[in-house]
C-alpha distance (Angstrom), angle and dihedral (degrees) to the residues before:
residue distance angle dihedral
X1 . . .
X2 3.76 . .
X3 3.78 115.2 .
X4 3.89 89.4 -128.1
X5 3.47 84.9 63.3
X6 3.55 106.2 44.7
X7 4.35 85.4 48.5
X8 3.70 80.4 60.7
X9 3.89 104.5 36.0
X10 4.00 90.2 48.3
X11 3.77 96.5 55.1
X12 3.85 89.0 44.4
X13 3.79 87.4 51.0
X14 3.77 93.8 56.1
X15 3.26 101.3 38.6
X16 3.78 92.6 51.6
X17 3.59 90.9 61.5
X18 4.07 90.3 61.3
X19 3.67 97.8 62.3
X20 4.11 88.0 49.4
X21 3.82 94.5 59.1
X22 4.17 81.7 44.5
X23 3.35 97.5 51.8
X24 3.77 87.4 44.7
X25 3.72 90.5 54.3
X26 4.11 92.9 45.5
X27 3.90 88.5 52.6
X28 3.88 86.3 55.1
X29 3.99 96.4 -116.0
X30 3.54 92.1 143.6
X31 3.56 139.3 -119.9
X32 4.23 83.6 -70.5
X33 3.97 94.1 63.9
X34 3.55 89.4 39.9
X35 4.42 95.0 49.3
X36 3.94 81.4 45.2
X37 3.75 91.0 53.5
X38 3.98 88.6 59.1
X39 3.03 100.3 37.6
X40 3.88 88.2 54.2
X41 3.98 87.8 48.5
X42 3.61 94.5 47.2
X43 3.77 98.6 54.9
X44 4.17 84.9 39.7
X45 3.76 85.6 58.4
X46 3.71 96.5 46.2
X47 3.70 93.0 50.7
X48 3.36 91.7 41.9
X49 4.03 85.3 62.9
X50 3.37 94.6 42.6
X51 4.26 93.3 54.3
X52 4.12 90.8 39.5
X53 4.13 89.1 52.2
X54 3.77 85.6 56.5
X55 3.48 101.8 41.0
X56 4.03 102.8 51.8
X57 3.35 106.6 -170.4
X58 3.43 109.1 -0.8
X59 3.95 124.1 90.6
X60 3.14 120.3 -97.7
X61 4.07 128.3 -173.5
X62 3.95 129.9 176.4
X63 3.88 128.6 175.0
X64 3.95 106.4 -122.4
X65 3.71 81.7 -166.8
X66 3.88 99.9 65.2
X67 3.55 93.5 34.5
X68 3.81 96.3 51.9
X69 4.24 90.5 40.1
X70 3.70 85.2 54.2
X71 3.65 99.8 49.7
X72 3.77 85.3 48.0
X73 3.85 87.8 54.6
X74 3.54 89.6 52.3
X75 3.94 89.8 43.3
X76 4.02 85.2 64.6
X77 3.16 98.0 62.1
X78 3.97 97.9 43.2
X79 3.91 137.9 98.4
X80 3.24 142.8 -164.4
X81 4.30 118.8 -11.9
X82 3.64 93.6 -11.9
X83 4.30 86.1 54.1
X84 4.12 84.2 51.3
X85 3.91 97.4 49.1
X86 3.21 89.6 46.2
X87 3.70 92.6 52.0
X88 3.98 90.7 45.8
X89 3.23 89.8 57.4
X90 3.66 99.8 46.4
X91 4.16 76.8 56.9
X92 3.95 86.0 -122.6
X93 3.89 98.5 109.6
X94 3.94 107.6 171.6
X95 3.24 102.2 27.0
X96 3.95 124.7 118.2
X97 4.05 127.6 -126.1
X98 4.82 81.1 -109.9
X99 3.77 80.8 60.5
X100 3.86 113.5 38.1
X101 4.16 78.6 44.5
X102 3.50 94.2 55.4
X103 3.69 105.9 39.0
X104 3.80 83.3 51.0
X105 3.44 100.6 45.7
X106 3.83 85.4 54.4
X107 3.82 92.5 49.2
X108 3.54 93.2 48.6
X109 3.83 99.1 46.5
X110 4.24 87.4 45.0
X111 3.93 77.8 47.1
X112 4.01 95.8 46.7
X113 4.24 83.1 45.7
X114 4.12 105.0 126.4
X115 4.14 96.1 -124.6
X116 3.56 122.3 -176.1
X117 3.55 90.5 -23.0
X118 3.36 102.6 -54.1
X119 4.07 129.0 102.9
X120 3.36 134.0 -167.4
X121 3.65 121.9 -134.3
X122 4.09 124.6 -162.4
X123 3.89 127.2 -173.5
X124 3.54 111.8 -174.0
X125 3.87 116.3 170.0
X126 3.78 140.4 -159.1
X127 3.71 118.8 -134.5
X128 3.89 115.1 -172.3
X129 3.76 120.9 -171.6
X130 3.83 99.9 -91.1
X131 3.96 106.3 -99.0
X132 3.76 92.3 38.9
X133 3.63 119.2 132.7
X134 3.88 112.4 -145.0
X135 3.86 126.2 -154.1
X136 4.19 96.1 -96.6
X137 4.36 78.6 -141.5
X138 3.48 92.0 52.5
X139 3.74 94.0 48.2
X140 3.77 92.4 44.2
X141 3.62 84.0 52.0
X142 3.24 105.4 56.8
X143 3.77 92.2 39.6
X144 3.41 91.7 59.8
X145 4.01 100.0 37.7
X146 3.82 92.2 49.4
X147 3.79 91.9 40.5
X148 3.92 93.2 -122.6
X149 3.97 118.1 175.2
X150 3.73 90.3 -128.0
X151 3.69 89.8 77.4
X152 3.47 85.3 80.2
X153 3.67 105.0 51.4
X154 3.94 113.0 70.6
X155 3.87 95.9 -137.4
X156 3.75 92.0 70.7
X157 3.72 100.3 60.0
């Protein structure tokens, strides 16, 4: 990627992820959504720095947005350190699994939101170790938080 370009692209990056936390805040998702929003960005950014560094010259493009919503799937089904490290790196040290899951499920469903004709659909996934039992509450869970079609089907929880 030319450097021109990636002075341009980086600024538009950042300041993209300004009107998001506004538009969160207009739609009256509270100041959780909107926290959520940059701490999401922030990470994105970091990653994004981290990927770029290692990839001189070439492009390089992540989504902060699945990457963060699938550390906070992950984060559901944690305890103890590994729950906190996961939270520190989601940049929302403090909070609880009730709060990360509701300031995301009100992102996502503001996200989700059919505007001006155009909707946004995200698949995340969760891929245990084949073998691995998973807590049936923590599957229902997370089927239900991150709106997953398997919370339909009876195998999956």
């Amino acid at each position: 990627m030319h450097t021109s370009l990636v002075r341009i692209l980086v600024p538009v990056l950042v300041s993209a992820s300004l009107p998001l936390a506004a538009v969160l805040a207009a739609g009256g998702e509270g100041p959780g959504a909107v926290r959520l929003s940059s701490s999401y960005n922030d990470l994105g950014m970091s990653l994004h720095n981290l990927a770029a560094a290692g990839n001189k010259g070439g492009n390089t493009f992540i989504s902060p947005l699945s990457i963060s919503i699938a550390l906070a799937m992950t984060h559901g089904g944690a305890a103890g350190v590994t729950a906190d490290e996961i939270a520190r790196t989601l940049r929302l040290e403090g909070w609880d699994r009730k709060e990360i899951a509701a300031a995301n499920e009100s992102l996502l469903s503001r996200l989700g939101a059919d505007i001006r004709g155009v909707t946004l659909e995200i698949a995340n996934s969760l891929w245990p170790r084949e073998g691995l039992d998973l807590d049936p509450l923590f599957l229902r869970r997370t089927c239900l938080l991150y709106t997953s079609d398997a919370a339909d089907e009876e195998d999956s929880v």
